[in-house]
N, C-alpha and C positions, 0 to 999 in steps of 0.2 A: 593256559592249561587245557581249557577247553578244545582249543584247536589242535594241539596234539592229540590229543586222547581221541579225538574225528582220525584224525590222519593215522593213527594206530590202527583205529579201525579199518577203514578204509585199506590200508596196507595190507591187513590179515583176511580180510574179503577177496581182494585180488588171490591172495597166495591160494586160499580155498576153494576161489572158482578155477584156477591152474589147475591145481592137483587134481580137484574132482573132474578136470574136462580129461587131463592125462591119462587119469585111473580109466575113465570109460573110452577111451580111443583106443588105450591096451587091452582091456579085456571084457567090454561092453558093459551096459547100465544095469544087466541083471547082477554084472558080481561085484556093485561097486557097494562099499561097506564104509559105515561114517568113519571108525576107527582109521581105516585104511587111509583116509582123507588127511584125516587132524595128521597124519604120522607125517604123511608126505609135505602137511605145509609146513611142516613143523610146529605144532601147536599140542595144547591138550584137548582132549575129548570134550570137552566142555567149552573151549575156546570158539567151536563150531557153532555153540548154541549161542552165542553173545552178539552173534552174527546175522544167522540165518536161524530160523523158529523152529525148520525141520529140515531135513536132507533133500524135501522135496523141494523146500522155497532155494535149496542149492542145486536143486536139478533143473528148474525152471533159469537159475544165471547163466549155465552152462548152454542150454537150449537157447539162450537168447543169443551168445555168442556166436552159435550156430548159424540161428537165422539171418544175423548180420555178416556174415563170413560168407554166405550163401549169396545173401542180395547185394556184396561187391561184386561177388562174379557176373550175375544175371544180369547187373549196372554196366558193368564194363563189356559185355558180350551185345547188350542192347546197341550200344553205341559204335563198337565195331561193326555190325549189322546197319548201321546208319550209315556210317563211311564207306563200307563199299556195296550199298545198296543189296543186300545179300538178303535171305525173309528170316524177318528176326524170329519165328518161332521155331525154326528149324533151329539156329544158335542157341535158345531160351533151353530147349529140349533137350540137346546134347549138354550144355553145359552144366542142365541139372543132374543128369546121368553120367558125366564126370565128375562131378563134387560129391556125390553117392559114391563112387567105387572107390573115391580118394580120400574119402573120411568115414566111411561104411559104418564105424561106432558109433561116433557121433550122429551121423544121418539118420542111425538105426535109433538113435534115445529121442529124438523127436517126435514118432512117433509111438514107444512103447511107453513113454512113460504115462501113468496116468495118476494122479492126484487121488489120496483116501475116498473110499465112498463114492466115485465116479464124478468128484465137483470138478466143475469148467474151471479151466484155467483164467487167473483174472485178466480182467480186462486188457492190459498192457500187454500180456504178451499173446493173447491173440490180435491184437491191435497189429504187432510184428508180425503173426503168421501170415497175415489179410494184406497186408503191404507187400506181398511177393507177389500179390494175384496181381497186382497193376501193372505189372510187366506184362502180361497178356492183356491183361482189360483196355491195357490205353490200344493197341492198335486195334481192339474187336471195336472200342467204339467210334473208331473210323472207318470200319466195314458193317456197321450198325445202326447207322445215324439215325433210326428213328426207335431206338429201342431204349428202354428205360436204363438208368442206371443200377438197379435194381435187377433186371432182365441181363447187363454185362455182364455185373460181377456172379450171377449162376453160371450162365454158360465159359466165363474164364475158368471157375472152378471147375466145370466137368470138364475141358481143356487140359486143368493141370491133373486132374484124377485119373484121366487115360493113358498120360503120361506116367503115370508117379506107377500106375498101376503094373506097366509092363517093365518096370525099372525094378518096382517093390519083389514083384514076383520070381524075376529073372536074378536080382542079388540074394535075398532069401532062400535060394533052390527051391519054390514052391511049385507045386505041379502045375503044369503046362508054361512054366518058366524060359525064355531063351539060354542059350548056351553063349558062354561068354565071350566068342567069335562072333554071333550073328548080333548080337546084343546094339550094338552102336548102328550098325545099319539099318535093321528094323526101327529103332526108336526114331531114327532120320526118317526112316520113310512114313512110318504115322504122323508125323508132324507133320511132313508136306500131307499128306491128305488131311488133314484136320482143317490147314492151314487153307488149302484148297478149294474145300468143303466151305466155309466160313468168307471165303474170297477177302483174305488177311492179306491188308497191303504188304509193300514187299519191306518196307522199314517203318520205324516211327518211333518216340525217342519216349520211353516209358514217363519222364518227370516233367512233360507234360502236360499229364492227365493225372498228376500223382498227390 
């Protein structure tokens, strides 16, 4: 009886992280409403709560889906970048700036969402946010060798901030933003100067160093 009533669960979880990833890929995580949720997985308003504590420990599933959907790409772009010896920061950069304009909703609830009262998200799922950085870190600590691991994973993060920055600004239409023409060129060419800058070997296989 036990194991059903798990598997029940577990079933009604799924359908709840579907509907709520659905709801905000259609019309983003400002207009995403619990009711609206329960309707779509077919549940009651209360079924949500037997699950999840609050809409936001359901906004945190959907987010985690995210980042894993994310780190397939950056996984499998790292590795193309290895087979035809091509610099895999320039592949990392573009393809994050493809999975932004191809999932915009979703891309955009990672970082708007914020938890009551401004509390850090737990451990776990920044555990997943910091696991993206290693894609950069493993080859900087082979253009790095005497730097601390500590001193990597800063500078991979300000790496991926320059990046995330001219992507965030340029899809948001924020001021002094690219026009969505120049958008994929520019972001190519800051990466080769980053990349440049940093003397980032030309491949290296992130689960290496991961």
């Amino acid at each position: 009886m036990a194991d059903k009533q798990e598997s029940k669960r577990e079933n009604l979880k799924k359908r709840l992280v579907e509907s709520a990833r659905n709801l905000i890929e259609q019309q983003g995580l400002a207009n995403l409403r619990a009711r609206d949720i329960a309707k779509q997985a077919g549940c009651a308003l209360g079924g949500l709560y037997t699950v999840f504590n609050d809409i936001d420990a359901l906004i945190l599933a959907v987010n985690s889906h995210t980042l894993h959907e994310m780190e397939k790409v950056l996984l499998r772009e790292s590795q193309i970048a290895e087979d035809m010896d091509s610099h895999v920061f320039r592949r990392l950069s573009l393809a994050y700036l493809h999975f932004a304009q191809q999932n915009h909703n979703l891309w955009s609830a990672l970082f708007e969402h914020q938890l009551p009262n401004n509390a850090p998200a737990p451990e776990w799922h920044q555990n997943e946010q910091s696991s993206l950085i290693r894609f950069i870190a493993a080859p900087l600590a082979t253009a790095m060798p005497d730097a601390s691991q500590e001193d990597i994973t800063a500078r991979a993060r300000t790496l991926f901030a320059a990046i995330h920055g001219v992507v965030s600004l340029s899809l948001e239409n924020r001021f002094i933003g690219l026009p969505e023409d120049k958008l994929e060129q520019e972001v190519g060419n800051l990466a080769d100067m980053l990349a440049a800058s940093h003397a980032l070997p030309p491949h290296h296989h992130p689960q290496d160093r991961a």
